[in-house]
C-alpha positions in Angstrom: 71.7 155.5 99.9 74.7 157.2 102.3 72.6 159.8 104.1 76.4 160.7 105.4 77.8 162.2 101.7 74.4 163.6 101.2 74.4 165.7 104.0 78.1 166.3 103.3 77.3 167.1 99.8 74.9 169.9 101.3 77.1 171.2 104.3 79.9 171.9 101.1 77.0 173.8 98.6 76.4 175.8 101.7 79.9 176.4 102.3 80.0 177.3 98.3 76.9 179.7 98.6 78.3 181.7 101.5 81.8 182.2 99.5 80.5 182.2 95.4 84.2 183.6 94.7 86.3 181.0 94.7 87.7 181.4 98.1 87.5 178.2 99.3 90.3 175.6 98.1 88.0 172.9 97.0 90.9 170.3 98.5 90.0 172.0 101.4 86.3 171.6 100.9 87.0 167.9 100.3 88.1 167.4 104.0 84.3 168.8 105.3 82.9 165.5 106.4 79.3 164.6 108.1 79.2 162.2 110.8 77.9 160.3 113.4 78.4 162.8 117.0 80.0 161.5 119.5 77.3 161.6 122.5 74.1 161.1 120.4 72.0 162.8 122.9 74.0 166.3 120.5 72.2 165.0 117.5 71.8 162.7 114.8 75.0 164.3 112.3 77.8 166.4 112.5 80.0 168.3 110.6 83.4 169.3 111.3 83.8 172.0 108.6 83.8 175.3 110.6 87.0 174.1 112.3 88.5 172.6 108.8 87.9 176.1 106.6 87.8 179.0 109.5 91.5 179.5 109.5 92.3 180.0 105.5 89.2 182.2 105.4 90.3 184.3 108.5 87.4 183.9 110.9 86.5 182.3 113.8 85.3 178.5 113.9 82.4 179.3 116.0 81.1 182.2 113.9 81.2 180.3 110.7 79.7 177.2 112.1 76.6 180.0 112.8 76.2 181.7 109.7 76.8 178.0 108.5 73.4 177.2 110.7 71.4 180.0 109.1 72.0 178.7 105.8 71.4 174.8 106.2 68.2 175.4 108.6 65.3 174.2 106.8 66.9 172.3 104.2 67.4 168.6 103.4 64.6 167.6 106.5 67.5 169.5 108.9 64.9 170.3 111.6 68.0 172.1 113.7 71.5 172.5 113.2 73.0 173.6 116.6 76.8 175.1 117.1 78.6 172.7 119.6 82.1 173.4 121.4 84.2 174.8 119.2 82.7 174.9 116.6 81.3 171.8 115.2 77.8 172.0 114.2 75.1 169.4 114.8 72.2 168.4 113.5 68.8 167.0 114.6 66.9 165.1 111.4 63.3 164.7 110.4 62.0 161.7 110.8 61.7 161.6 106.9 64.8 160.6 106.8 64.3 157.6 108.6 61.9 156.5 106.6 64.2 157.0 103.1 66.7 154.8 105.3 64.1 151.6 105.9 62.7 152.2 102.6 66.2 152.0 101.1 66.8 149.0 102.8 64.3 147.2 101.8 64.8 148.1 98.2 67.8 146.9 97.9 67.7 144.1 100.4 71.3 142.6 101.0 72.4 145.3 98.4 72.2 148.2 100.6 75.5 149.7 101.5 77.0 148.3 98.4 79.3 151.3 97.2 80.9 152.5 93.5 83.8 154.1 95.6 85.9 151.9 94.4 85.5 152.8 90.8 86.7 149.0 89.8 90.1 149.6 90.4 91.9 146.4 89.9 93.2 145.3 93.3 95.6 142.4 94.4 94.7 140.9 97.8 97.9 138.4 98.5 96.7 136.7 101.5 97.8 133.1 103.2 100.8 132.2 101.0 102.1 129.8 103.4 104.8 127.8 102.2 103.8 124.5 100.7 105.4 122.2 103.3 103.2 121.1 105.6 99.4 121.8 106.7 98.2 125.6 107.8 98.2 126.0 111.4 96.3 128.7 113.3 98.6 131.2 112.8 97.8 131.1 109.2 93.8 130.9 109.8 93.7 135.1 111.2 95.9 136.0 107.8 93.3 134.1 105.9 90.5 135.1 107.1 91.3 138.8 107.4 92.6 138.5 103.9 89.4 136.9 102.2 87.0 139.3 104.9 89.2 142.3 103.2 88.4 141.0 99.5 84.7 140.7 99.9 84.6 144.2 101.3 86.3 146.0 98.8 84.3 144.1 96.1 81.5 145.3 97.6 83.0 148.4 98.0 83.5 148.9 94.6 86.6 147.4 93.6 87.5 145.0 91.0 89.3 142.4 92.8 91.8 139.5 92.7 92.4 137.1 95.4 95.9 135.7 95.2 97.9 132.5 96.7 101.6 132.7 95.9 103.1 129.7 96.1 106.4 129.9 97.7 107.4 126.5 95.8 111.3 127.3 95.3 114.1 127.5 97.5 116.0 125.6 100.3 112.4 124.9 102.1 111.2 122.5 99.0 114.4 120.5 98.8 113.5 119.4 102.8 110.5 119.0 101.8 111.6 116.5 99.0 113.9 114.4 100.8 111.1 114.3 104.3 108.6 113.1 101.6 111.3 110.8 100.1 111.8 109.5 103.8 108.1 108.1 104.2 108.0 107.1 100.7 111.3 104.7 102.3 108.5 104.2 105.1 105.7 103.0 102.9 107.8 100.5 101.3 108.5 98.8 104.7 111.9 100.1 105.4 112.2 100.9 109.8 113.3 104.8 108.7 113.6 105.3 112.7 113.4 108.7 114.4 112.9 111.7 111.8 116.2 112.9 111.6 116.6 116.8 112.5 116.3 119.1 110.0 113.4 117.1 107.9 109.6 118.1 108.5 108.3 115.4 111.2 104.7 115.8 111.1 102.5 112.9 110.2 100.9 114.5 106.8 103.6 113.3 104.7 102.9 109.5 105.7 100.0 109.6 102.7 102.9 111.7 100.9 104.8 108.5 101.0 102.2 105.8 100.2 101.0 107.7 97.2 104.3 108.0 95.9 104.8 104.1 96.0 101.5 103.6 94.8 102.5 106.2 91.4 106.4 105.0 91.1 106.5 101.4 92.8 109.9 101.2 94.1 111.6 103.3 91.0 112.6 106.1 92.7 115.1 104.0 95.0 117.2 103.7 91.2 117.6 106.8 90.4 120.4 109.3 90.8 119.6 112.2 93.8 118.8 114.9 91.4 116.4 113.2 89.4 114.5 111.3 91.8 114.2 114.6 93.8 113.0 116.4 91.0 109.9 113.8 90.6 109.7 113.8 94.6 109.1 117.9 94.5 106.6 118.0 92.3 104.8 115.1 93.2 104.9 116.5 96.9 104.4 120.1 96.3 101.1 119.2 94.4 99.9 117.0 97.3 100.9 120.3 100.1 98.6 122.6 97.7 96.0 119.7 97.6 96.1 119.9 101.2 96.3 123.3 102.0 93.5 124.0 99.9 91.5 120.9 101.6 92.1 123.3 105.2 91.5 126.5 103.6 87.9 125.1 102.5 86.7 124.3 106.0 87.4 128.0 106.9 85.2 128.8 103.8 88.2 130.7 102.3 88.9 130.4 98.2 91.6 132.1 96.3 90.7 133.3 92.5 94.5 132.3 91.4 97.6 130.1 92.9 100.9 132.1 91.5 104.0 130.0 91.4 107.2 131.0 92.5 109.0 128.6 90.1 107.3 129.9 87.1 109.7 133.3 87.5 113.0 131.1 87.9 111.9 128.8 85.0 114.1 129.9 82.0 111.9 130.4 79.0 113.7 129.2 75.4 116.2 132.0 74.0 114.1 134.7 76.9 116.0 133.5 79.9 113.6 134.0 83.3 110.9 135.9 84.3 113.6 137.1 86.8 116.1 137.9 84.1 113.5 140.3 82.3 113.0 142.0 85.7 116.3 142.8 85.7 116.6 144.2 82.6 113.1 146.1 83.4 115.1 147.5 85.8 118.2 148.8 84.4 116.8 150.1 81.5 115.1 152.4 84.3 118.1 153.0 86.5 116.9 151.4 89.9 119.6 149.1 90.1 123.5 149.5 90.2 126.7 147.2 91.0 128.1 148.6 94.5 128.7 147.0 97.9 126.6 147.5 100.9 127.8 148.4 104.8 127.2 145.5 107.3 123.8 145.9 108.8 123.7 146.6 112.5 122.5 143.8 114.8 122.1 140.0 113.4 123.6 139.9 109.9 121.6 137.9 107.2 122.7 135.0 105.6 122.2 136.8 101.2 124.7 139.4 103.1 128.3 139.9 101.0 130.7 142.2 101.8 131.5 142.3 97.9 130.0 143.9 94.9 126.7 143.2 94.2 123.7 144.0 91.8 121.7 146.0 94.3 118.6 147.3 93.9 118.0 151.7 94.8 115.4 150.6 97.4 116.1 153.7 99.7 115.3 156.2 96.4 112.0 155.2 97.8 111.8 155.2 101.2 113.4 151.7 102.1 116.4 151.8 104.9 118.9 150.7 102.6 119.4 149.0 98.7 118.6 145.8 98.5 120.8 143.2 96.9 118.8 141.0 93.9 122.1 139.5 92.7 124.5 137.8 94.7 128.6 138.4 93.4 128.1 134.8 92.6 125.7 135.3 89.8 122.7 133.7 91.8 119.7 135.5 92.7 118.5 136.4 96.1 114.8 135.6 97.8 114.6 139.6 97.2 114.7 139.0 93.6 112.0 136.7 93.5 109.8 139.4 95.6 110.6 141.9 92.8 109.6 139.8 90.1 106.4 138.7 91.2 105.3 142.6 92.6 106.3 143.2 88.8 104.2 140.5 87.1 101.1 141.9 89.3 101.7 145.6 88.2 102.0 144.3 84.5 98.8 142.3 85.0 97.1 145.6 85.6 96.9 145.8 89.5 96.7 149.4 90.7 96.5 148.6 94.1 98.2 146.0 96.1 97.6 144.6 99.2 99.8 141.9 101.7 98.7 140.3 104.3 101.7 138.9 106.1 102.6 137.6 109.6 103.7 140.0 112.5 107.3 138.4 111.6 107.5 140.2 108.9 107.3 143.2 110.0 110.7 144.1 108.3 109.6 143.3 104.7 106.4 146.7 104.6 109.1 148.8 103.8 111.0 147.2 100.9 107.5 145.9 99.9 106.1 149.9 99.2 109.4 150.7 97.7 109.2 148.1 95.1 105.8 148.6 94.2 106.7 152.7 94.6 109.8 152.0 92.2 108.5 149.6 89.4 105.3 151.7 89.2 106.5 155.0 89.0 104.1 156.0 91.7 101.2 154.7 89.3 100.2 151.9 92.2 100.0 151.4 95.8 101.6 148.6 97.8 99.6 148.3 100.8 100.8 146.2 103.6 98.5 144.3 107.0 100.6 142.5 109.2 98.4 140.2 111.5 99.9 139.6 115.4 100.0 136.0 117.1 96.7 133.9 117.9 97.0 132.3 121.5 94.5 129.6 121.7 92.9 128.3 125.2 90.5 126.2 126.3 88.7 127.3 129.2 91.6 129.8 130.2 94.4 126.8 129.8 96.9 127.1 127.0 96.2 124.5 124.4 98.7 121.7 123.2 100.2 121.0 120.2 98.5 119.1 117.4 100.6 115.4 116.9 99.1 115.4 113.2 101.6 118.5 112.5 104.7 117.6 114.9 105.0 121.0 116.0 101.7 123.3 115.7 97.6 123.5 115.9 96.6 122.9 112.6 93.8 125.3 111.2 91.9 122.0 110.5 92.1 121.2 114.4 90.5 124.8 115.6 87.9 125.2 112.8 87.1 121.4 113.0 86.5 121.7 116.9 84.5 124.9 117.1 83.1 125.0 113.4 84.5 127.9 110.7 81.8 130.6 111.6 82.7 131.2 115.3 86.5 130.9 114.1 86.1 133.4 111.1 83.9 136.1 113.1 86.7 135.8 116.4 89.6 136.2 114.2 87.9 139.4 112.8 86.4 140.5 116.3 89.5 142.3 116.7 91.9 144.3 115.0 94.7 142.9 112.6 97.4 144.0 114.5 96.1 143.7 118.1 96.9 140.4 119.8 93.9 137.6 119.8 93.3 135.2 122.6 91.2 132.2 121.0 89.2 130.3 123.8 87.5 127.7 122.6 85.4 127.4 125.3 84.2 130.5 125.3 83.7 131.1 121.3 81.1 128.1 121.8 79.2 129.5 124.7 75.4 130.6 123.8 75.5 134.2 125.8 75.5 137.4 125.1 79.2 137.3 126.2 79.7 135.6 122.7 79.8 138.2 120.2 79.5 135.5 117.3 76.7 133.8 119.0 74.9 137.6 119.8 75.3 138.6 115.9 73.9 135.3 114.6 71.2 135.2 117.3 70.3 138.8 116.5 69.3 137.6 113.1 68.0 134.9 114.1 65.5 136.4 116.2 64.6 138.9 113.4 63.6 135.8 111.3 61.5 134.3 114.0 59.3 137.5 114.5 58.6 137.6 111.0 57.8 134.1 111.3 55.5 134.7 114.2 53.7 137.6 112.6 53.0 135.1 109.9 51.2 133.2 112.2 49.5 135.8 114.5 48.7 137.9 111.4 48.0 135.5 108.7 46.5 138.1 106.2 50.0 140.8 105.9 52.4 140.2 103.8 55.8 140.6 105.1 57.7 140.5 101.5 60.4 143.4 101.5 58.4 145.1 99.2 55.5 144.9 100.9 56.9 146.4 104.1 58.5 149.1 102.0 55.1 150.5 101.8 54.9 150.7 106.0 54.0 153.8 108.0 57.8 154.5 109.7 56.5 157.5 111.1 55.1 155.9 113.5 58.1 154.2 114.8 58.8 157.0 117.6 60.4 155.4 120.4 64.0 156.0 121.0 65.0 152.5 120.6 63.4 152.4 116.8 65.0 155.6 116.1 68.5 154.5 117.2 68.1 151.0 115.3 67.4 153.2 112.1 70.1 155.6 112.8 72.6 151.9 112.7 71.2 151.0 110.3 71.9 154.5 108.1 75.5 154.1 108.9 76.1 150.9 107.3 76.7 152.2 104.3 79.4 155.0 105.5 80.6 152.0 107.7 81.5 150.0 104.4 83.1 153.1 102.4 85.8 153.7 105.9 86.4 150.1 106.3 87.5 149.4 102.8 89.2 153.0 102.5 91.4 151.6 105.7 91.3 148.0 104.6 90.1 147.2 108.1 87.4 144.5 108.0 87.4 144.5 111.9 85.3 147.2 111.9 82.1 145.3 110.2 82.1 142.8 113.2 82.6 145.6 115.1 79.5 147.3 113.5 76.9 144.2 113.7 77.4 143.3 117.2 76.6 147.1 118.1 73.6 146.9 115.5 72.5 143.6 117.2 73.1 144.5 120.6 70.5 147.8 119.4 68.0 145.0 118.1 68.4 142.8 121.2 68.3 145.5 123.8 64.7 146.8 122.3 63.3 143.4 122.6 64.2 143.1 125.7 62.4 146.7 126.4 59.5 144.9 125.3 59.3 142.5 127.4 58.8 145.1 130.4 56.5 146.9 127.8 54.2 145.2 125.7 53.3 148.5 124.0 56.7 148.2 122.4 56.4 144.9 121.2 57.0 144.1 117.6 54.1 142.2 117.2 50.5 143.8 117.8 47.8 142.3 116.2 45.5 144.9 117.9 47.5 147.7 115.8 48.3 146.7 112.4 50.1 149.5 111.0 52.2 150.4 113.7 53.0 146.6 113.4 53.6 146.6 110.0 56.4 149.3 110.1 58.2 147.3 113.0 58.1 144.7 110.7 59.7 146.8 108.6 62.2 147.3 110.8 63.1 143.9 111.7 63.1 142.8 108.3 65.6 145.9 107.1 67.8 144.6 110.4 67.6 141.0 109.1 68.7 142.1 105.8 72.2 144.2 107.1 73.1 141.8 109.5 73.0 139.0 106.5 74.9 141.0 104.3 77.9 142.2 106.5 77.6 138.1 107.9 78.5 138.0 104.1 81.2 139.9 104.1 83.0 137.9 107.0 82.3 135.1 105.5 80.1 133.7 108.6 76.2 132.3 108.1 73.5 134.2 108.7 70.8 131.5 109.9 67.2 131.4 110.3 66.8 130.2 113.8 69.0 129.0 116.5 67.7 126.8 119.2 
């Protein structure tokens, strides 16, 4: 039940019945929304469609937001719908409606808000994809959790979707890798390797890298020529990094459907050559690349840069800066290559939309990123790009150190280890993706309002424990969501009640926006303001014990609290779900 696109739905029949003849563009139409006001002291909706259709039907916003008024009064339990500035229109609900709201809830329990907008469009959520060389630190955690946050909510949106891992498992990167793990696997055989020499990864994860390696190959690897043993040493390694990383993303709750290779696109197949090679041939049968020469970029120049022909790539056809090379004159293949590859193995896997979830370092890649998808799709899918900026971590206001486990960073097993994954998952969502975080741990811990993972989790905690008081001051009701469906809400009249209710009716508009704008953000955002509606009514009733959500003395008007609480209980659990962050029972 979306009491928004119902109202919507009879704000644009209005709109139909005042002009039968067509003269409304129905794209027009579309863009006549119903929403929450501003100040709700103006109402409990509002509709902005006077000041979207007055100008292509020549009249003034005002005067069409009246006659707009004469013909919704009365219908849909609109008990007034009042012209406001110039010219939105507000209106003040029944309390019917309220009571379809609770009811709703408590139908479909955690269900409620789940949309079909979606239509189960297949969507790619690439999130994480760290390069398998060492463990993730905490500037991987926000990507994965805003990555894995965004996936649930457009599943429950709707959406048929597909969380990726791509494994970035080729390149310059793996062969340091190879030759740091070869170095401890030296180590673990007794050999003084000294100081890490510069260059090679110096953290102390690869010291099991090392000892497993003598325990699989003894000392066999010290006879070999360089290519070979390095060959054994990379995959041996690389499988030991994805062991790892998987091991850290756990503790953070976070679980990708599918792990895409990199090296699966280079690997030459018998008599097909590359998945790389057939991308290129994808592409020049469609004219999108060429053989030209590019002009120095301004500023740094990158190292896959050549001042000579090259197979380039017509990135700036759509919308890119420049064309991109895929093929130095060398014959080798760029990164960029790789890129277009795998964007075109996820369009030829059926993804219509897909979504990146990158670092604020690479901010330079959105562009090139939509073109590709823009290009190999022929404007059939959507490349949709979230760059996350920078965590700063602090403990009680003083920067924190790095981790010795990782040589250079704080390891995502450190922070969720220290504080525990919910407080860590709900922070790194608490504000938006591409808004600076500062993590305190301190603070993320503290049991205070001032905690806004803490003032969620409490707020549903303390909806359990009424319902588990009532049970014990009012052994004979049953508090089942069914049973409370059945409750009197008409006689929840206070205006604490009626602005819980009117939260909890925008949950399900709340969902349908945040997955539209892939901003999971605003689901925290939306449960502490729900809790801090159920928190600040308690506390009313402290002062008033007529308010109270437990009165055995009235048992109906107890009964639809109940109902109340329990609907609260119910949303706060399932957009706790969402995040990825528990929902528990008490809290002491």
């Amino acid at each position: 039940m979306n009491i928004f696109t119902e109202y919507a739905d009879l704000v644009r029949d209005a709109v139909t019945r005042l002009y039968p003849n067509g003269e409304v563009d129905p794209a027009l139409l579309a863009r006549c929304v119903v929403e929450p006001p501003r100040d709700p002291a103006h109402g409990d909706l509002a509709t902005n469609a006077a000041m979207v259709l007055a100008k292509p039907l020549k009249t003034n916003p005002r005067a069409l937001a009246e006659r707009l008024s004469g013909e919704l009064a009365g219908k849909g339990d609109i008990l007034s719908a009042e012209v406001a500035g110039p010219g939105f229109l507000n209106f003040r609900l029944a309390d019917a409606v309220w009571t379809r709201v609770l009811r709703a809830v408590l139908a479909d329990e955690r269900d409620f808000g789940r949309s079909t907008m979606g239509g189960n469009l297949k969507v790619n959520v690439e999130y994480v994809s760290a390069n398998p060389t060492g463990p993730m630190h905490v500037g991987h955690c926000r990507g994965a959790v805003v990555g894995d946050a965004l996936a649930s909510l457009l599943d429950f949106a709707g959406y048929d979707v597909t969380r990726e891992y791509y494994i970035n498992d080729a390149g310059s990167q793996i062969d340091v890798l190879a030759r740091s793990a070869f170095l401890r696997y030296r180590e673990a055989l007794g050999e003084d390797i000294g100081k890490i020499p510069e260059g090679l990864y110096p953290g102390d994860y690869l010291v099991p890298v090392g000892k497993a390696l003598v325990e699989k190959h003894g000392r066999a690897l010290l006879e070999m020529d360089e290519d070979s043993r390095l060959a054994l040493v990379k995959e041996d390694t690389i499988a030991a990094m994805m062991d790892l990383i998987r091991a850290d993303l756990a503790l953070l709750n976070v679980h990708h459907d599918l792990f895409f290779s990199e090296r699966t696109l280079h690997a030459r197949q018998e008599g097909n050559g590359s998945e790389i090679d057939k991308m290129l041939d994808v592409l020049r049968a469609r004219d999108l690349v060429y053989e030209g020469t590019l002009p120095p970029p301004k500023g740094q120049v990158p190292e896959d840069w050549e001042d000579r022909e090259q197979t380039l790539f017509r990135a700036s056809n759509y919308g890119d800066d420049i064309d991109r090379p895929l093929k130095k004159s060398d014959g080798s293949y760029t990164y960029f290559a790789a890129d277009v590859a795998y964007m075109l193995s996820k369009y030829e896997r059926g993804f219509k939309e897909m979504i990146f979830i990158l670092g604020a370092d690479h901010g330079g890649y959105v562009k090139r990123l939509e073109a590709v998808g823009r290009a190999i799709s022929g404007g059939d899918a959507k490349v949709i790009v979230r760059l996350c900026q920078l965590v700063k971590l602090f403990r009680g206001g003083e920067p924190v150190r790095m981790s010795k486990r990782s040589g250079d960073f704080v390891t995502l097993r450190d922070v969720v280890e220290e504080v525990g994954c919910d407080p860590v998952r709900f922070m790194m969502l608490y504000r938006k993706n591409d808004a600076p975080l500062d993590f305190d741990f301190k603070k993320v811990t503290e049991q205070s309002k001032d905690n806004p993972v803490f003032y969620v989790q409490y707020g549903h905690a303390r909806c359990r424990s009424v319902l588990r008081q009532a049970a014990e001051d009012m052994p004979d009701i049953e508090t089942s969501s069914s049973a409370l469906a059945q409750s009197d809400f008409s006689l929840l009249t206070d205006s604490g009640e009626r602005e819980i209710a009117a939260r909890l009716a925008a949950w399900p508009r709340l969902v349908e926006s945040a997955a539209e704008a892939h901003e999971p953000h605003r689901v925290a955002f939306y449960l502490h303001e729900l809790a801090s509606a159920l928190h600040s009514h308690w506390n009313k009733g402290k002062d008033l014990p007529q308010l109270r959500f437990i009165n055995p003395e009235h048992r109906q008007l107890t009964l639809a609290r109940l109902g109340l609480v329990h609907a609260v209980s119910l949303v706060l659990a399932s957009g706790l779900s969402l995040l990825g962050v528990a929902a528990p029972e008490e809290m002491r």
